[in-house]
RODO-2510 file (C-alpha; in nm, 4 decimals, decimal comma):
residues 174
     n   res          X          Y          Z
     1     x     7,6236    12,2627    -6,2763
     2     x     7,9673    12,1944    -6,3495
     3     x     8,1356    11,8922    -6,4172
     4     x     8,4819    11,7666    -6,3931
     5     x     8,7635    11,5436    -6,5219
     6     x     9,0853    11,4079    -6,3524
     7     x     9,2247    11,6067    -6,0636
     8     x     8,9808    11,8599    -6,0693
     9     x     9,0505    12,0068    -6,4455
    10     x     8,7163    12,1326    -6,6275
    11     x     8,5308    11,9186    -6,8522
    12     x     8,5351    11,9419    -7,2078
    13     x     8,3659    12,2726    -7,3386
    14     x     8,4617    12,4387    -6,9462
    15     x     8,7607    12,7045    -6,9151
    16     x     8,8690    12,7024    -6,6085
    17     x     8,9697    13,0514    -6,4970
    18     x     9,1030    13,0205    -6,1979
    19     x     8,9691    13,2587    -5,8990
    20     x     9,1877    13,5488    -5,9845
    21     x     8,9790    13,7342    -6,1866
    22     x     8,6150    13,7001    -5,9761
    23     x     8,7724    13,6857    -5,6711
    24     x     8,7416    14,0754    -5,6107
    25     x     8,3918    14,0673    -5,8365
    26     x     8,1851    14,0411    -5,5019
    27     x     8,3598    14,2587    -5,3515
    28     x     8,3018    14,4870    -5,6420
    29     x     7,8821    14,3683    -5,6267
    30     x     7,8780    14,5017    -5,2483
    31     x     8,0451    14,7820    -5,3178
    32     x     7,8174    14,9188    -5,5798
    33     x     7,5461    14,8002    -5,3859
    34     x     7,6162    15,0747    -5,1482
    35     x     7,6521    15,3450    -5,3905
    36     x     7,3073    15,1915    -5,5580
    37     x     7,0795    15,2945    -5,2089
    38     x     6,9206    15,5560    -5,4375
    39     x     6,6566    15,3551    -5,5611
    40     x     6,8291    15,2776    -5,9110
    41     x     6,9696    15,0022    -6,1407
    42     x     7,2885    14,9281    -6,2666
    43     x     7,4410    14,6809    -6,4850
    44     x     7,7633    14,5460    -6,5925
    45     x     7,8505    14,2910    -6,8392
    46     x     8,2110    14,1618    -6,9635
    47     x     8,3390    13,9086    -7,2105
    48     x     8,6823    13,7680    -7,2331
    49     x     8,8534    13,3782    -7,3225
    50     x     9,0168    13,2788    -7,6243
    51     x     8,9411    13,0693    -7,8923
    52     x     8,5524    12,8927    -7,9478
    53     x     8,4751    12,9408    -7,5774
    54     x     8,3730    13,2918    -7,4581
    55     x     8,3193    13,3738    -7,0932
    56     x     7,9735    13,6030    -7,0751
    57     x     7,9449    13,7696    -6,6880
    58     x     7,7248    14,0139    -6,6312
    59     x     7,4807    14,1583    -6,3245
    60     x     7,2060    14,4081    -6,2735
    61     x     7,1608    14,5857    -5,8960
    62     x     6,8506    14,6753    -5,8322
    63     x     6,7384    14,8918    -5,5591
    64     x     6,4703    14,9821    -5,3998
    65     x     6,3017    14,6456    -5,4359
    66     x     6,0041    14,5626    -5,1754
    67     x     6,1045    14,2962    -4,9516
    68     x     5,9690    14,1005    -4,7460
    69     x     5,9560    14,3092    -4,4382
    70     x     5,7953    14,6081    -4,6406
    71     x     6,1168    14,7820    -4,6547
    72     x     6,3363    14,8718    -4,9532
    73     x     6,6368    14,6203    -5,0472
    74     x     6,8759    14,5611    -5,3003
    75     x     6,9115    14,2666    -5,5346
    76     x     7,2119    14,1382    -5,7416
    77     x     7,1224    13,9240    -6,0269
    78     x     7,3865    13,7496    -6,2289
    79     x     7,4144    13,6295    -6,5909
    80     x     7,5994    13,4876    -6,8449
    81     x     7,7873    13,1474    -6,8548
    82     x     8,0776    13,1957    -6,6101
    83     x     7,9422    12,9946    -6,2634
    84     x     8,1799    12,8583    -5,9635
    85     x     8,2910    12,5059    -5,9619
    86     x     8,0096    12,3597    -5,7179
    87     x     8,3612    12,1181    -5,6247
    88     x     8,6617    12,3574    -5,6227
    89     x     8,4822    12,7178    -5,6162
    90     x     8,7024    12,8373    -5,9206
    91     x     8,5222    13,0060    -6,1829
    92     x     8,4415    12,7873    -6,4881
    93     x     8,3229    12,9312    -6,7823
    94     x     8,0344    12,6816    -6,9361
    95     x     7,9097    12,6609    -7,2790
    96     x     7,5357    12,7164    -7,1865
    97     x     7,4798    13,1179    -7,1053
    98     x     7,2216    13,2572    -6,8636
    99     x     7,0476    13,5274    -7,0195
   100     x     6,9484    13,8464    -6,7717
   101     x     6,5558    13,7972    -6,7310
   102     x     6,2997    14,0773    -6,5789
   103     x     5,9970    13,9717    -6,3961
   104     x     5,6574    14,2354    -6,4151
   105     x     5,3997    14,2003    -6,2056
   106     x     5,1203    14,3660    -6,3160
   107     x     4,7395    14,3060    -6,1924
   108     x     4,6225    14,1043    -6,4533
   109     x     4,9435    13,9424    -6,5814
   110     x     5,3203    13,8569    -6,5086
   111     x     5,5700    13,9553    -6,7901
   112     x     5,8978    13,8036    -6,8380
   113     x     6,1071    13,9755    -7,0638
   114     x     6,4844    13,7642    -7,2079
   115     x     6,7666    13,8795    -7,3867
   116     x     6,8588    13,6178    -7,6425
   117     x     7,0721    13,7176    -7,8829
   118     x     7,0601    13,5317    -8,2381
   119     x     6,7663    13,3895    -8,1206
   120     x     6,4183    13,3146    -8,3132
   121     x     6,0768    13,1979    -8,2241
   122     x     6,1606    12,8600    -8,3647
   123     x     6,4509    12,7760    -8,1550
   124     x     6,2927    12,8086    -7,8312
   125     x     6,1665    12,5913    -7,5803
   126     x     6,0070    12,7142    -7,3306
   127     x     5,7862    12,4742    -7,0360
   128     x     5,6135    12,5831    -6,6979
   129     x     5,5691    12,3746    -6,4287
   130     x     5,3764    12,5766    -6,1082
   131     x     5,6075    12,8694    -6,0503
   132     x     5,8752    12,7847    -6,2163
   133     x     5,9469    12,8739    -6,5830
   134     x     6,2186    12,6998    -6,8123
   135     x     6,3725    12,8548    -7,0957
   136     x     6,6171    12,6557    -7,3548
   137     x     6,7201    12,8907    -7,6691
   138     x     6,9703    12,7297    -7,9310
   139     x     7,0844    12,8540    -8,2450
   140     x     7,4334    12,7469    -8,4362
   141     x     7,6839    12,7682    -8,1649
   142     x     7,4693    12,9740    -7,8767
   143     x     7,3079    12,8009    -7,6074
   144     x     7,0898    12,9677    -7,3552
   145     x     6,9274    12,8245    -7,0731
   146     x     6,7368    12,9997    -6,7743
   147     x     6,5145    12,8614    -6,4627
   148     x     6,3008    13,1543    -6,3287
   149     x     6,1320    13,1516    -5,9896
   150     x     5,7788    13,3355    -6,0716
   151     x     5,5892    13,4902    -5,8338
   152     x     5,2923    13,2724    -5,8500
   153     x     5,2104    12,9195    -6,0104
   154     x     5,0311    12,8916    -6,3202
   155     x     4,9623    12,6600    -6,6109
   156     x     5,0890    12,6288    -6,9559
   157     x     4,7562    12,7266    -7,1149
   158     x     4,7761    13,1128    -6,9452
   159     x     5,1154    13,1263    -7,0962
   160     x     5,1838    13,3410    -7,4354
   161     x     5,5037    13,4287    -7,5924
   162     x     5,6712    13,6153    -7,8870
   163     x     6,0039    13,6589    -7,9834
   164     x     6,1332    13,9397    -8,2142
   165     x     6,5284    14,0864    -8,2268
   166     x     6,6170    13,8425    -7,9855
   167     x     6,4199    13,9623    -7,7446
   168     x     6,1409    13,7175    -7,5334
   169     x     5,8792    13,8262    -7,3932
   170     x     5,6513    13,5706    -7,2059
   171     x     5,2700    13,6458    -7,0717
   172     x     5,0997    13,5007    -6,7963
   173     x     4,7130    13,5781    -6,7433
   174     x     4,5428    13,5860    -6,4259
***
Protein backbone atom coordinates (compact mmCIF):
# COMPACT_ATOMS: atom_id res chain seq x y z
CA UNK A 1 0.00 0.00 0.00
CA UNK A 2 1.21 3.28 -0.77
CA UNK A 3 1.42 6.21 1.17
CA UNK A 4 1.58 9.84 0.55
CA UNK A 5 2.79 13.33 1.52
CA UNK A 6 1.50 16.87 0.61
CA UNK A 7 -0.44 17.23 -2.60
CA UNK A 8 -0.23 13.86 -3.56
CA UNK A 9 3.84 13.54 -3.88
CA UNK A 10 5.21 9.92 -2.80
CA UNK A 11 6.40 9.27 0.55
CA UNK A 12 9.83 9.02 1.49
CA UNK A 13 11.57 5.84 -0.05
CA UNK A 14 8.49 6.03 -3.13
CA UNK A 15 9.48 7.31 -6.81
CA UNK A 16 6.80 8.41 -8.28
CA UNK A 17 6.85 7.60 -11.99
CA UNK A 18 4.21 9.05 -13.31
CA UNK A 19 1.73 6.86 -15.64
CA UNK A 20 3.72 7.26 -18.76
CA UNK A 21 5.69 4.42 -18.69
CA UNK A 22 2.87 1.55 -17.42
CA UNK A 23 0.27 3.14 -19.01
CA UNK A 24 0.64 0.96 -22.28
CA UNK A 25 2.04 -2.14 -19.88
CA UNK A 26 -1.61 -3.63 -19.80
CA UNK A 27 -2.12 -3.13 -22.89
CA UNK A 28 1.10 -4.92 -23.57
CA UNK A 29 -0.21 -7.95 -20.71
CA UNK A 30 -3.45 -8.46 -23.02
CA UNK A 31 -1.73 -8.45 -25.88
CA UNK A 32 0.63 -11.23 -25.12
CA UNK A 33 -2.06 -12.89 -23.53
CA UNK A 34 -3.46 -13.53 -26.89
CA UNK A 35 -0.40 -14.69 -28.51
CA UNK A 36 0.09 -16.99 -25.11
CA UNK A 37 -3.41 -19.30 -26.05
CA UNK A 38 -0.90 -22.10 -26.74
CA UNK A 39 -0.79 -23.44 -23.47
CA UNK A 40 2.67 -21.74 -22.49
CA UNK A 41 4.42 -19.26 -20.11
CA UNK A 42 6.07 -16.20 -20.55
CA UNK A 43 7.81 -13.76 -18.50
CA UNK A 44 9.13 -10.35 -18.51
CA UNK A 45 10.99 -8.45 -16.01
CA UNK A 46 12.56 -4.75 -16.19
CA UNK A 47 14.51 -2.50 -13.88
CA UNK A 48 15.06 1.16 -14.22
CA UNK A 49 15.25 4.54 -11.49
CA UNK A 50 18.18 6.30 -10.44
CA UNK A 51 20.02 6.55 -7.49
CA UNK A 52 19.30 4.05 -4.07
CA UNK A 53 15.77 3.32 -5.31
CA UNK A 54 15.33 0.75 -8.13
CA UNK A 55 11.99 0.06 -9.74
CA UNK A 56 11.70 -4.07 -10.11
CA UNK A 57 8.41 -4.95 -12.61
CA UNK A 58 8.05 -8.05 -13.81
CA UNK A 59 5.03 -10.72 -14.88
CA UNK A 60 4.63 -14.32 -15.85
CA UNK A 61 1.43 -15.41 -18.33
CA UNK A 62 0.42 -18.51 -17.86
CA UNK A 63 -1.83 -20.42 -20.02
CA UNK A 64 -3.65 -23.11 -20.05
CA UNK A 65 -4.51 -22.91 -16.38
CA UNK A 66 -7.79 -24.93 -15.17
CA UNK A 67 -10.39 -22.62 -14.15
CA UNK A 68 -13.11 -22.71 -12.57
CA UNK A 69 -15.51 -23.71 -15.23
CA UNK A 70 -13.15 -26.70 -16.32
CA UNK A 71 -11.92 -24.79 -19.18
CA UNK A 72 -8.42 -23.49 -19.97
CA UNK A 73 -7.57 -19.68 -18.96
CA UNK A 74 -4.84 -17.45 -18.75
CA UNK A 75 -3.31 -15.79 -15.72
CA UNK A 76 -1.08 -12.65 -15.36
CA UNK A 77 0.89 -12.50 -12.26
CA UNK A 78 2.89 -9.45 -11.37
CA UNK A 79 6.06 -8.79 -9.33
CA UNK A 80 8.47 -6.61 -8.19
CA UNK A 81 8.07 -3.29 -6.20
CA UNK A 82 6.47 -0.90 -8.72
CA UNK A 83 2.41 -0.89 -7.56
CA UNK A 84 -0.30 2.00 -8.49
CA UNK A 85 -0.99 4.72 -6.09
CA UNK A 86 -4.24 3.14 -4.38
CA UNK A 87 -5.03 7.43 -4.30
CA UNK A 88 -3.82 8.84 -7.66
CA UNK A 89 -3.32 5.49 -9.84
CA UNK A 90 0.31 6.64 -10.86
CA UNK A 91 2.85 4.11 -10.58
CA UNK A 92 5.01 4.35 -7.41
CA UNK A 93 7.92 2.46 -7.10
CA UNK A 94 8.14 1.13 -3.22
CA UNK A 95 11.08 -0.02 -1.36
CA UNK A 96 9.59 -3.48 -0.41
CA UNK A 97 9.74 -5.93 -3.74
CA UNK A 98 7.28 -8.74 -4.49
CA UNK A 99 9.10 -11.67 -5.42
CA UNK A 100 7.37 -14.00 -8.41
CA UNK A 101 6.06 -17.13 -6.33
CA UNK A 102 4.82 -20.66 -7.96
CA UNK A 103 2.21 -22.66 -6.29
CA UNK A 104 2.38 -26.93 -6.86
CA UNK A 105 -0.22 -28.87 -6.06
CA UNK A 106 0.68 -32.17 -5.79
CA UNK A 107 -1.41 -35.11 -3.95
CA UNK A 108 0.30 -35.24 -0.90
CA UNK A 109 1.74 -31.72 -0.62
CA UNK A 110 1.60 -28.00 -1.88
CA UNK A 111 5.02 -26.47 -2.92
CA UNK A 112 5.75 -22.90 -3.02
CA UNK A 113 8.75 -22.07 -4.67
CA UNK A 114 10.34 -17.82 -4.19
CA UNK A 115 12.90 -16.05 -5.86
CA UNK A 116 14.83 -14.07 -3.29
CA UNK A 117 17.79 -12.84 -4.31
CA UNK A 118 20.65 -12.20 -1.57
CA UNK A 119 18.58 -13.97 0.57
CA UNK A 120 19.50 -16.71 3.41
CA UNK A 121 17.66 -19.03 5.66
CA UNK A 122 18.29 -16.69 8.53
CA UNK A 123 16.68 -13.66 7.21
CA UNK A 124 13.39 -15.02 6.62
CA UNK A 125 10.20 -14.90 8.18
CA UNK A 126 7.83 -16.77 7.09
CA UNK A 127 3.98 -17.33 9.14
CA UNK A 128 0.72 -19.20 7.93
CA UNK A 129 -2.45 -18.41 8.99
CA UNK A 130 -5.35 -20.92 7.17
CA UNK A 131 -4.68 -20.35 3.50
CA UNK A 132 -2.78 -17.70 3.51
CA UNK A 133 1.06 -17.71 3.63
CA UNK A 134 3.33 -14.61 4.56
CA UNK A 135 6.72 -14.19 3.49
CA UNK A 136 9.15 -11.21 4.85
CA UNK A 137 12.93 -11.65 3.45
CA UNK A 138 15.50 -8.82 4.49
CA UNK A 139 19.02 -8.61 3.95
CA UNK A 140 21.26 -5.15 3.85
CA UNK A 141 19.26 -2.96 1.65
CA UNK A 142 16.63 -5.69 0.00
CA UNK A 143 13.32 -6.09 1.30
CA UNK A 144 10.92 -8.68 0.11
CA UNK A 145 7.56 -9.23 1.12
CA UNK A 146 4.79 -11.60 -0.42
CA UNK A 147 1.04 -12.68 0.74
CA UNK A 148 0.09 -15.92 -1.14
CA UNK A 149 -3.46 -17.19 -1.44
CA UNK A 150 -2.93 -21.21 -1.08
CA UNK A 151 -5.17 -23.50 -2.26
CA UNK A 152 -6.18 -24.99 0.96
CA UNK A 153 -5.73 -24.02 4.77
CA UNK A 154 -3.24 -25.59 6.83
CA UNK A 155 -1.23 -25.17 10.00
CA UNK A 156 2.21 -24.10 10.80
CA UNK A 157 3.28 -27.54 12.03
CA UNK A 158 2.71 -29.21 8.19
CA UNK A 159 4.86 -26.42 7.01
CA UNK A 160 8.76 -27.07 6.02
CA UNK A 161 11.12 -24.82 4.33
CA UNK A 162 14.72 -24.45 2.97
CA UNK A 163 16.42 -21.84 1.40
CA UNK A 164 19.58 -22.24 -0.77
CA UNK A 165 20.88 -19.56 -3.76
CA UNK A 166 18.16 -17.46 -2.93
CA UNK A 167 15.79 -19.64 -3.79
CA UNK A 168 12.60 -20.72 -1.17
CA UNK A 169 11.02 -23.46 -1.32
CA UNK A 170 8.13 -24.06 1.23
CA UNK A 171 6.28 -27.67 1.92
CA UNK A 172 2.96 -28.27 3.01
CA UNK A 173 1.87 -31.98 3.98
CA UNK A 174 -1.45 -33.33 3.67
Amino acid sequence: MSKTTKKNQPARGEVDLGGGFLNGLTNLIEKLGELAEKGEELQELKEFGKDELKGVYGFTIRTGIRGSEGGKGLKVEPFGNVRPDEKTGRATVHEVIEPPVDVFEEPDHVAVVVELPGVGPDDLSIEVDDDILNIRAERNKKKYQKEVLLPAAFKPEQMTHTCRNGILEIRFQR
